[in-house]
C-alpha positions in Angstrom: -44.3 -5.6 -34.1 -40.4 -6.9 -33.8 -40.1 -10.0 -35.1 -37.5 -12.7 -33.5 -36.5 -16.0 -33.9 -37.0 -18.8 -31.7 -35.2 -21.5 -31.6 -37.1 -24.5 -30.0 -35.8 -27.8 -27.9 -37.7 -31.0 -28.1 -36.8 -33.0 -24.8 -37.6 -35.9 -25.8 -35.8 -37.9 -28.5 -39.0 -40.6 -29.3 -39.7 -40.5 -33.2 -43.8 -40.4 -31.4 -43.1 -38.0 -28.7 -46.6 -36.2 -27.7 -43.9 -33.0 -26.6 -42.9 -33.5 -30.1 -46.6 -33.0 -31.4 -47.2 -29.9 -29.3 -44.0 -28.7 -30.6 -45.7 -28.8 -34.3 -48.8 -27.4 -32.3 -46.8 -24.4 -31.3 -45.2 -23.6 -34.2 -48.6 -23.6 -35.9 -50.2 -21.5 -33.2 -47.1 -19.0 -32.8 -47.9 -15.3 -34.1 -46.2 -14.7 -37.5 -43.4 -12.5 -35.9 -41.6 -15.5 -34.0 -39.6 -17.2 -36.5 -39.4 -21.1 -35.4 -36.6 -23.6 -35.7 -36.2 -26.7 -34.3 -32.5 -27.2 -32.7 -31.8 -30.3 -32.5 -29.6 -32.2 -30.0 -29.8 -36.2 -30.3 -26.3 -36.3 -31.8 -24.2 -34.6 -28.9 -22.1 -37.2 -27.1 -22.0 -37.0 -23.3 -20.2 -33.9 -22.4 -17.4 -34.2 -20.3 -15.1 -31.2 -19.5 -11.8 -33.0 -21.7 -13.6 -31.7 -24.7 -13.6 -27.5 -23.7 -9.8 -27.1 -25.3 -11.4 -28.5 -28.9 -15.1 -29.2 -28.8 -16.4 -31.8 -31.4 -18.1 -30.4 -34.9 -21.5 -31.4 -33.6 -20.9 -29.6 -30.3 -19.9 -25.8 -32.3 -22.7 -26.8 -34.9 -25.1 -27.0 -31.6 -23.8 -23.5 -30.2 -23.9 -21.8 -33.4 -27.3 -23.0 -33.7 -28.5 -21.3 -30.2 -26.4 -18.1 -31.1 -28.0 -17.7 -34.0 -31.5 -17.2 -32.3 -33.4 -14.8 -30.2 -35.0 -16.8 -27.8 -35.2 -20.3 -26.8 -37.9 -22.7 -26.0 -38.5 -26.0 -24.1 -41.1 -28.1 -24.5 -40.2 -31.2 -22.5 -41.4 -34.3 -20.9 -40.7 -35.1 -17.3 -38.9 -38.5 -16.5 -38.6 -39.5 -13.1 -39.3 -36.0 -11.8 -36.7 -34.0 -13.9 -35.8 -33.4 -17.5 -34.2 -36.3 -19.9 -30.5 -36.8 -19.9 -30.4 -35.8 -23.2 -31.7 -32.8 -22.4 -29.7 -31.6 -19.6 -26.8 -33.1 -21.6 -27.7 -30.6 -24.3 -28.0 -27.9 -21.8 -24.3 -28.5 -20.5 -22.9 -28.3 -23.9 -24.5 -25.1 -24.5 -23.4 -24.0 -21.3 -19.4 -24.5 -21.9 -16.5 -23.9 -22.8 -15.9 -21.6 -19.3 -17.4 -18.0 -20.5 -19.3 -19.1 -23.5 -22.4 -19.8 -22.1 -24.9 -20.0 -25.0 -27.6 -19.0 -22.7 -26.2 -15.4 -21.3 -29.1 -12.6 -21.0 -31.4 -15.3 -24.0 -35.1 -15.1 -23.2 -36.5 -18.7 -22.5 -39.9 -20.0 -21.9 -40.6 -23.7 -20.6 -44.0 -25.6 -21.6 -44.1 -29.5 -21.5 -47.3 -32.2 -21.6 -47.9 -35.2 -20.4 -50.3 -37.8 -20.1 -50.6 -37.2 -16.2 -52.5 -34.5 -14.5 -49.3 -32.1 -13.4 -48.9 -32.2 -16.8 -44.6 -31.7 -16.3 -45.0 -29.1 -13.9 -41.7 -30.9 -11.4 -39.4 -31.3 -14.5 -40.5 -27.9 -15.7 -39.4 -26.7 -12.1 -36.4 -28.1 -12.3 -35.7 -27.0 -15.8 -36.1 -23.4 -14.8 -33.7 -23.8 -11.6 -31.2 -24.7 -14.5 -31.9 -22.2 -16.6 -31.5 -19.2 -13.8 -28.6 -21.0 -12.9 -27.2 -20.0 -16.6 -28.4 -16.6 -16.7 -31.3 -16.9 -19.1 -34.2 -14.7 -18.5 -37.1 -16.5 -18.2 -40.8 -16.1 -18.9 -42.4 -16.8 -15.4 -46.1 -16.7 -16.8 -48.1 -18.4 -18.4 -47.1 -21.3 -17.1 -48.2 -24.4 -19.0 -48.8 -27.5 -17.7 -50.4 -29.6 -20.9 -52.5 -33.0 -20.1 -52.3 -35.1 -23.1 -55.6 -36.8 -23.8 -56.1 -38.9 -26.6 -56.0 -37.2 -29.8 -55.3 -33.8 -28.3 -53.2 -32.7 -31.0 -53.2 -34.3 -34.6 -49.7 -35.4 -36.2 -49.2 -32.4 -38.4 -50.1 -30.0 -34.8 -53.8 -29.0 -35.3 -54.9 -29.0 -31.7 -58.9 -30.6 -31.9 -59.5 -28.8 -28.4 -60.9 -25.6 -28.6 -59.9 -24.1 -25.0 -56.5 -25.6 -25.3 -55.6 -24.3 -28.9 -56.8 -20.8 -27.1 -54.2 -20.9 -24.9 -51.3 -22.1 -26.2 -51.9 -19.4 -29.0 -52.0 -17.4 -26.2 -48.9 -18.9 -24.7 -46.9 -18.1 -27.8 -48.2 -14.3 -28.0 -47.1 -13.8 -24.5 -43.7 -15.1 -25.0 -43.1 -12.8 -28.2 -44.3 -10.0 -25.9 -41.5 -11.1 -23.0 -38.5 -11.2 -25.6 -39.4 -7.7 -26.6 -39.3 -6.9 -22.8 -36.5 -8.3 -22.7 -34.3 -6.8 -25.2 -36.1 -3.3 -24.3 -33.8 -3.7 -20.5 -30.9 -5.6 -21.4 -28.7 -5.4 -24.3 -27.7 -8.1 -26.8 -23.9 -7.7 -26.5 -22.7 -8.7 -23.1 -20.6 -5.7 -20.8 -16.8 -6.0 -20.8 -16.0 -3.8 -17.8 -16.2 -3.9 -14.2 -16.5 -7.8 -14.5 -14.7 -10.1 -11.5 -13.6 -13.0 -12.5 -12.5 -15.3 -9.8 -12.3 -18.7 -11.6 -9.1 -19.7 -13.3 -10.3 -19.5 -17.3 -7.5 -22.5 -18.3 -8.9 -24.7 -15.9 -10.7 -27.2 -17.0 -12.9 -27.4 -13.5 -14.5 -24.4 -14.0 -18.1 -26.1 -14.2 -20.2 -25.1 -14.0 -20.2 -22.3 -16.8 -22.4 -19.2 -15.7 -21.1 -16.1 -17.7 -19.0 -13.4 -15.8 -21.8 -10.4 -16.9 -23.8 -12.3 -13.9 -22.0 -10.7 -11.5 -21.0 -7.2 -12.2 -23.2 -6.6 -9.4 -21.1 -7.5 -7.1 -18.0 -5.4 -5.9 -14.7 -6.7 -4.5 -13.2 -9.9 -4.7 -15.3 -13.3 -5.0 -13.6 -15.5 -2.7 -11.1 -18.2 -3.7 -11.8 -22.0 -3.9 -11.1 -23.4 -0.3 -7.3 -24.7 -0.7 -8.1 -28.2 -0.1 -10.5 -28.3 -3.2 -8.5 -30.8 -4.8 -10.3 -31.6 -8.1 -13.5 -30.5 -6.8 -15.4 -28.1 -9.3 -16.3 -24.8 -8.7 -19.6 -23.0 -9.3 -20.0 -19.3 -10.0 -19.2 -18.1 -7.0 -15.6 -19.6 -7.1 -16.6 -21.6 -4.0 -16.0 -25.8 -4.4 -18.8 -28.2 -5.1 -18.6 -31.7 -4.3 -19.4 -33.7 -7.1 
């Protein structure tokens, strides 16, 4: 078997997160050919387009981190029906300067718990919206919705139940199975020709940052920003977006 390496996101940035203990759980329970490594993300500033002409140290540390990696994974809380600002912060980062998204054709899989019975499953939602939105393939099953009970998983990641620890060792086989599918259909470097580009490159309102390779289906030109779009960004499809 191929092995690859993971790189995995902790959304929350508690020192007692319980995503953070079934991160440890996962790592333990992964099958010896995924390589895990934490990337962490607590010491990104806000991003703010002023910084895609010369990103910080922290932000190219962050990118060269994800590039560095086969696949990514999420385990993540859900506040107020989403993902944490941190997160998404992280996420936009990854996703800029215009044309360097770090997520381009990078298997992802999503998995979060919580202490209530939907266990994540709206931020998880969300999360994936976000993550199509950036070109990322993502594993659509098993989907993993974790309720944290009380002593569920033990500080060093030994999951106690026996059911659970069965699945999210099967959780982590399937994923190394779905980044093998992956890279069996799509190739690792990205396709320089026949790629439509209708969004001004030196502008700094090209947000959001979806890679051109996501449209070389499409033939023609993309149509123009409307010509009142002002400052307005513009997403993929050149078209404005009111922010």
């Amino acid at each position: 078997m191929t092995d690859f390496k993971v790189g995995y996101f902790v959304g929350s940035l508690a020192t007692k997160s319980i995503n953070r203990l079934l991160a440890k759980a996962l790592v333990r329970l992964a099958p010896k050919e995924l390589l895990m490594q934490e990337i962490p993300f607590k010491d990104l500033p806000l991003y703010s387009y002023d910084y895609d002409s010369n990103y910080p140290a922290v932000a190219t540390a962050f990118k060269d981190a994800i590039a560095s990696v086969d696949a990514v994974l999420f385990v993540t809380p859900e506040y107020n029906r989403s993902i944490p600002g941190a997160l998404k912060n992280a996420i936009d980062w990854a996703s800029r300067p215009w044309g360097k998204n770090s997520f381009t054709r990078k298997p992802s899989a999503v998995i979060g718990t919580s202490p209530g019975k939907i266990g994540t499953a709206v931020a998880q939602a969300h999360l994936r919206s976000i993550m199509a939105f950036c070109n990322s393939p993502l594993m659509n099953s098993i989907e993993a919705y974790i309720q944290f009970e009380k002593d569920l998983i033990t500080s060093d990641g030994e999951v106690m139940n026996d059911s659970t620890r069965t699945f999210l060792q099967g959780f982590m086989t399937e994923f190394h199975g779905f980044i093998g599918r992956v890279y069996t259909v799509l190739p690792r470097e990205l396709p320089t020709r026949g790629i439509v580009n209708s969004v001004d490159e030196s502008s700094d309102e090209s947000f959001p940052a979806s890679d051109p390779p996501s449209r070389t289906s499409i033939t023609g030109a993309l149509p123009d920003a409307p010509p009142d779009a002002g400052d307005d960004e513009r997403g993929a499809n050149g078209t404005a977006l009111r922010s």
